[in-house]
matplotlib code that plots the C-alpha trace (Angstrom):
import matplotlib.pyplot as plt

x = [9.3, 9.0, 11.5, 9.6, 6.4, 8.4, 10.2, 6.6, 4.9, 7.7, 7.6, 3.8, 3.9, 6.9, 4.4, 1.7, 3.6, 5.4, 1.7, 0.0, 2.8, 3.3, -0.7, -0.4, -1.2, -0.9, -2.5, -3.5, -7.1, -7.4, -5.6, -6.8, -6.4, -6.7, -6.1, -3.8, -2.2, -2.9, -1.1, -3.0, -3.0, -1.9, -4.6, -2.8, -3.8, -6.9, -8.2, -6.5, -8.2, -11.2, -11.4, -10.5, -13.2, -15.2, -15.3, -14.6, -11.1, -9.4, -6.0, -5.6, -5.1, -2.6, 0.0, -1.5, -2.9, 0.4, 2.2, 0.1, -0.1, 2.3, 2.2, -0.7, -1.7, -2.1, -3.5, -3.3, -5.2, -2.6, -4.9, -2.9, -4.8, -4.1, -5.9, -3.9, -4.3, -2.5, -2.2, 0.9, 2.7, 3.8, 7.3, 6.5, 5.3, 6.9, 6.3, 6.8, 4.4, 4.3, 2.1, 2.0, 4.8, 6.9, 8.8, 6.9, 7.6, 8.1, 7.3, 6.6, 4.3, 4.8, 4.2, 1.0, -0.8, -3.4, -5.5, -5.8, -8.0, -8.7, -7.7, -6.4, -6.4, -4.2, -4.3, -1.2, -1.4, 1.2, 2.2, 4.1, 5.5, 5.6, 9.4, 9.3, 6.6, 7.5, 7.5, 4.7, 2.5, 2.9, 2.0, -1.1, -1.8, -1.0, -3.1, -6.0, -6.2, -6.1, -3.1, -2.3, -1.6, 0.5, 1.6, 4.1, 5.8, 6.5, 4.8, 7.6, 6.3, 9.5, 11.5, 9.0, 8.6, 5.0, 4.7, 2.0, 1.3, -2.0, -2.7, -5.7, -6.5, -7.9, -9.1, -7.2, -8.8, -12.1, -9.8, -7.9, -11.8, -13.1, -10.1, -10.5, -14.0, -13.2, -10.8, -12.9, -16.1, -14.0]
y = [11.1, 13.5, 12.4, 8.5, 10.1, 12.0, 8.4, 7.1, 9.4, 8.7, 5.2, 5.1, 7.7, 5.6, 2.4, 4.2, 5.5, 2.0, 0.4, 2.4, 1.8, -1.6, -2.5, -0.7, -2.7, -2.2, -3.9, -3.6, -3.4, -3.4, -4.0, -2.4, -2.4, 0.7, 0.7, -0.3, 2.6, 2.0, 4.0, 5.2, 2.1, 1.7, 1.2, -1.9, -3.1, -1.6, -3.3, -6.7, -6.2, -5.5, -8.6, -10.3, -8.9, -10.0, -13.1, -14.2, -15.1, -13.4, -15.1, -13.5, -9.8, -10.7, -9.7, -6.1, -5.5, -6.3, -3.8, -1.0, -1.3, 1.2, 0.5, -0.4, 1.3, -0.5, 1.1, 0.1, 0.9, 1.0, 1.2, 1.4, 1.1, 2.3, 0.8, 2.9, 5.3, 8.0, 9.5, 8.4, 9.1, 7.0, 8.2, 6.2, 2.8, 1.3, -1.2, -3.7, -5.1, -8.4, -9.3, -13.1, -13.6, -11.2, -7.2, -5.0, -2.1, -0.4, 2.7, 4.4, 7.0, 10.3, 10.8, 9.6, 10.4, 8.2, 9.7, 7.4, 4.3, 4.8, 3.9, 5.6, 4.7, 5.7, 5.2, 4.5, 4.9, 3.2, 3.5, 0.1, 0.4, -2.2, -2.7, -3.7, -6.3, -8.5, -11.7, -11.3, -9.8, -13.2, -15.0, -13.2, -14.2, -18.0, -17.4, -16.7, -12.9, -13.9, -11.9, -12.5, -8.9, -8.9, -5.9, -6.2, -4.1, -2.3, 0.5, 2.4, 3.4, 5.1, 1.8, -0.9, -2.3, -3.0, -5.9, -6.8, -7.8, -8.9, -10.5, -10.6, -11.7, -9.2, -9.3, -7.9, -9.7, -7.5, -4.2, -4.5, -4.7, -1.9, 0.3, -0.8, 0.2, 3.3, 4.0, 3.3, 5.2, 8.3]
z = [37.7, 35.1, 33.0, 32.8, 32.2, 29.1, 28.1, 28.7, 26.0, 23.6, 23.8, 23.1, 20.5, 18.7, 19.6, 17.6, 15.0, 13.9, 14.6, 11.9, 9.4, 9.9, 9.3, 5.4, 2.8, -0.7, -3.4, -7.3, -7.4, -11.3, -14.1, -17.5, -20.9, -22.3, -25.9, -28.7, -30.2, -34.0, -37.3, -40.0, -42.1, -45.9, -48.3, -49.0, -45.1, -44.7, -47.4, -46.1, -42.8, -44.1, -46.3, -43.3, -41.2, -43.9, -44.3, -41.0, -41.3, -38.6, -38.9, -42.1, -40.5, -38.0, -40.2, -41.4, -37.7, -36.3, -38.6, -37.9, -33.8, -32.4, -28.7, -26.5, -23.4, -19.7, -16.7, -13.1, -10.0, -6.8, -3.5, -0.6, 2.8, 6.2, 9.2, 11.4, 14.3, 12.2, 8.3, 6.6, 3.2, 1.3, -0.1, -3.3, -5.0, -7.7, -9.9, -12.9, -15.5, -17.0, -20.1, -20.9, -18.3, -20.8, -19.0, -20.6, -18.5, -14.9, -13.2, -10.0, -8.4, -6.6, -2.8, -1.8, 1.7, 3.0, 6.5, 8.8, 9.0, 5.1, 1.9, -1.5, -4.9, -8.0, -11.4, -13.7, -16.8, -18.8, -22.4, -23.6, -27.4, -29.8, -29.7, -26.0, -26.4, -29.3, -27.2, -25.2, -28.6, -29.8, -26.9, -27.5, -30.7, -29.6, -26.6, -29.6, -28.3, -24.5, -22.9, -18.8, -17.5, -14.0, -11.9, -8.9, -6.5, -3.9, -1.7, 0.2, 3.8, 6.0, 6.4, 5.2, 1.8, 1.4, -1.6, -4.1, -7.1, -9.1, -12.4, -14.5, -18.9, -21.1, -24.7, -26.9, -30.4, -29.2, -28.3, -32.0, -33.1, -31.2, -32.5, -36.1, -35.9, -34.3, -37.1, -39.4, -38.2, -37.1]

ax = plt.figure().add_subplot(projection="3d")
ax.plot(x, y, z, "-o")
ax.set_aspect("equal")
plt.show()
Protein backbone atom coordinates (compact mmCIF):
# COMPACT_ATOMS: atom_id res chain seq x y z
CA UNK A 1 0.00 0.00 0.00
CA UNK A 2 2.77 2.04 0.73
CA UNK A 3 4.68 1.46 -2.10
CA UNK A 4 1.45 2.68 -4.67
CA UNK A 5 0.99 5.71 -2.60
CA UNK A 6 5.03 6.28 -3.30
CA UNK A 7 4.49 5.19 -7.23
CA UNK A 8 1.36 7.51 -6.80
CA UNK A 9 3.37 10.73 -5.79
CA UNK A 10 5.95 10.05 -8.46
CA UNK A 11 3.67 9.71 -11.11
CA UNK A 12 1.98 13.05 -10.35
CA UNK A 13 5.09 14.84 -9.60
CA UNK A 14 6.50 13.52 -13.17
CA UNK A 15 2.76 14.59 -14.43
CA UNK A 16 3.43 18.11 -13.14
CA UNK A 17 6.79 18.34 -14.04
CA UNK A 18 6.37 17.42 -17.92
CA UNK A 19 3.01 19.67 -17.68
CA UNK A 20 4.81 22.82 -16.89
CA UNK A 21 7.48 22.21 -19.48
CA UNK A 22 5.46 21.25 -22.12
CA UNK A 23 3.03 24.61 -21.80
CA UNK A 24 6.52 27.05 -22.43
CA UNK A 25 6.44 29.12 -25.06
CA UNK A 26 9.00 31.13 -26.55
CA UNK A 27 8.66 34.03 -28.76
CA UNK A 28 10.59 37.28 -30.12
CA UNK A 29 8.81 40.13 -28.84
CA UNK A 30 10.95 42.80 -30.66
CA UNK A 31 13.19 43.10 -33.18
CA UNK A 32 15.49 46.40 -33.22
CA UNK A 33 17.66 48.18 -35.03
CA UNK A 34 20.16 49.59 -33.15
CA UNK A 35 22.61 51.48 -35.17
CA UNK A 36 24.94 51.39 -38.15
CA UNK A 37 28.41 51.38 -37.09
CA UNK A 38 29.90 54.18 -39.26
CA UNK A 39 34.00 55.05 -39.91
CA UNK A 40 35.26 58.36 -39.65
CA UNK A 41 34.66 59.44 -43.21
CA UNK A 42 37.27 60.99 -45.79
CA UNK A 43 36.88 64.57 -46.51
CA UNK A 44 36.43 63.38 -49.93
CA UNK A 45 32.95 61.54 -48.59
CA UNK A 46 31.81 63.83 -46.15
CA UNK A 47 31.73 66.35 -48.42
CA UNK A 48 29.81 63.98 -51.09
CA UNK A 49 27.33 63.20 -48.47
CA UNK A 50 26.80 66.34 -47.59
CA UNK A 51 26.15 67.72 -51.08
CA UNK A 52 23.85 64.89 -51.24
CA UNK A 53 22.01 65.79 -48.14
CA UNK A 54 21.77 68.99 -49.75
CA UNK A 55 20.18 69.05 -52.42
CA UNK A 56 17.97 66.31 -51.84
CA UNK A 57 19.51 63.72 -53.86
CA UNK A 58 19.82 60.87 -51.75
CA UNK A 59 20.86 58.32 -54.36
CA UNK A 60 23.98 60.17 -54.80
CA UNK A 61 25.47 59.08 -51.18
CA UNK A 62 24.83 55.52 -51.51
CA UNK A 63 28.16 55.02 -52.67
CA UNK A 64 30.19 57.16 -49.85
CA UNK A 65 27.64 55.93 -47.13
CA UNK A 66 28.20 52.47 -48.11
CA UNK A 67 31.96 52.70 -47.85
CA UNK A 68 32.02 54.17 -44.57
CA UNK A 69 29.39 51.65 -42.74
CA UNK A 70 31.36 49.15 -40.85
CA UNK A 71 28.76 46.78 -39.44
CA UNK A 72 25.29 47.52 -38.13
CA UNK A 73 23.93 46.51 -34.85
CA UNK A 74 20.47 44.28 -34.28
CA UNK A 75 18.86 43.63 -31.04
CA UNK A 76 16.26 41.07 -30.17
CA UNK A 77 13.92 40.62 -27.29
CA UNK A 78 13.58 36.64 -26.48
CA UNK A 79 10.42 36.24 -23.93
CA UNK A 80 9.94 32.94 -22.92
CA UNK A 81 6.80 32.21 -20.87
CA UNK A 82 5.79 29.59 -18.44
CA UNK A 83 2.20 29.00 -17.54
CA UNK A 84 3.28 26.18 -15.48
CA UNK A 85 2.73 24.84 -11.88
CA UNK A 86 6.54 25.04 -11.38
CA UNK A 87 9.89 27.42 -12.21
CA UNK A 88 12.01 25.99 -14.97
CA UNK A 89 15.34 26.84 -16.74
CA UNK A 90 15.84 27.05 -19.77
CA UNK A 91 19.33 25.34 -20.70
CA UNK A 92 19.52 27.85 -23.60
CA UNK A 93 17.86 29.55 -26.76
CA UNK A 94 19.46 29.89 -29.89
CA UNK A 95 18.87 31.58 -32.75
CA UNK A 96 19.50 32.90 -36.43
CA UNK A 97 18.85 36.29 -38.04
CA UNK A 98 17.72 37.06 -41.42
CA UNK A 99 17.80 40.61 -42.93
CA UNK A 100 15.91 40.86 -46.34
CA UNK A 101 15.64 37.07 -46.34
CA UNK A 102 19.70 37.20 -46.34
CA UNK A 103 22.09 34.96 -42.98
CA UNK A 104 23.30 37.61 -41.40
CA UNK A 105 24.11 35.99 -38.19
CA UNK A 106 23.30 33.38 -35.22
CA UNK A 107 23.73 33.25 -31.63
CA UNK A 108 22.44 31.86 -28.40
CA UNK A 109 21.84 32.88 -24.78
CA UNK A 110 23.06 31.58 -21.41
CA UNK A 111 20.73 29.62 -18.88
CA UNK A 112 17.66 31.36 -18.30
CA UNK A 113 15.12 30.59 -15.30
CA UNK A 114 11.59 31.61 -15.55
CA UNK A 115 9.27 31.05 -11.94
CA UNK A 116 6.36 29.67 -12.48
CA UNK A 117 3.29 30.97 -14.14
CA UNK A 118 5.45 34.00 -15.44
CA UNK A 119 7.36 35.22 -18.16
CA UNK A 120 11.05 36.52 -18.93
CA UNK A 121 12.49 38.63 -21.35
CA UNK A 122 16.14 39.04 -22.79
CA UNK A 123 17.80 41.19 -24.85
CA UNK A 124 20.48 40.23 -27.61
CA UNK A 125 22.36 42.37 -28.73
CA UNK A 126 23.96 41.53 -32.01
CA UNK A 127 26.85 43.04 -33.91
CA UNK A 128 26.56 42.14 -37.83
CA UNK A 129 29.70 43.43 -39.95
CA UNK A 130 29.65 44.66 -43.28
CA UNK A 131 31.34 41.67 -44.83
CA UNK A 132 28.58 39.30 -43.80
CA UNK A 133 25.72 41.45 -45.20
CA UNK A 134 26.63 42.41 -48.68
CA UNK A 135 23.56 40.78 -50.21
CA UNK A 136 21.00 41.64 -47.98
CA UNK A 137 22.67 45.67 -47.69
CA UNK A 138 21.61 45.79 -51.17
CA UNK A 139 18.35 44.52 -50.87
CA UNK A 140 18.04 47.50 -48.74
CA UNK A 141 18.93 49.94 -50.94
CA UNK A 142 16.52 48.33 -53.64
CA UNK A 143 13.97 48.05 -50.99
CA UNK A 144 14.50 52.29 -50.96
CA UNK A 145 15.89 51.89 -47.23
CA UNK A 146 13.16 49.31 -46.15
CA UNK A 147 14.98 46.16 -44.70
CA UNK A 148 12.71 42.86 -43.36
CA UNK A 149 14.42 41.85 -40.14
CA UNK A 150 13.55 37.95 -39.04
CA UNK A 151 14.74 36.07 -35.92
CA UNK A 152 14.18 32.23 -35.49
CA UNK A 153 14.94 29.58 -33.14
CA UNK A 154 14.85 27.49 -30.67
CA UNK A 155 14.27 27.67 -26.78
CA UNK A 156 15.80 24.45 -25.19
CA UNK A 157 13.63 23.23 -22.23
CA UNK A 158 15.06 19.56 -20.81
CA UNK A 159 13.95 17.47 -23.88
CA UNK A 160 11.78 19.90 -25.79
CA UNK A 161 12.63 22.31 -28.52
CA UNK A 162 10.52 25.24 -28.04
CA UNK A 163 10.41 27.17 -31.81
CA UNK A 164 9.81 30.69 -32.88
CA UNK A 165 10.57 33.13 -34.97
CA UNK A 166 9.30 36.83 -35.80
CA UNK A 167 9.93 39.30 -38.48
CA UNK A 168 9.45 42.90 -38.65
CA UNK A 169 10.95 46.21 -41.39
CA UNK A 170 12.98 48.93 -40.12
CA UNK A 171 14.33 52.12 -41.59
CA UNK A 172 17.49 52.19 -42.21
CA UNK A 173 17.64 55.50 -44.83
CA UNK A 174 16.33 57.41 -41.42
CA UNK A 175 19.06 55.39 -38.99
CA UNK A 176 22.11 56.24 -41.83
CA UNK A 177 20.56 59.93 -41.20
CA UNK A 178 20.34 59.95 -37.58
CA UNK A 179 24.03 58.63 -37.51
CA UNK A 180 25.34 61.14 -40.01
CA UNK A 181 23.87 63.79 -38.03
CA UNK A 182 25.16 62.42 -34.96
CA UNK A 183 28.60 62.41 -36.59
CA UNK A 184 28.30 65.43 -37.60
CA UNK A 185 26.97 67.33 -34.46
CA UNK A 186 29.33 65.27 -32.12
Amino acid sequence: MAAVAVLAIIVVGAGLVYTSYSQVKASVTGVGFAGVNFRQPTIQEALAIVAAFATGQLYACVGPISNCIEGITITVDLTVSNPGFISITLEKVTYSLFICGEFVGQGNTGPISIPAGSSSTVRVTQTISKSSIPNALWQVFANKGLAEISASGQAKVLFLDVPFTYTTQVDVYQKIRDGIMAAIQG
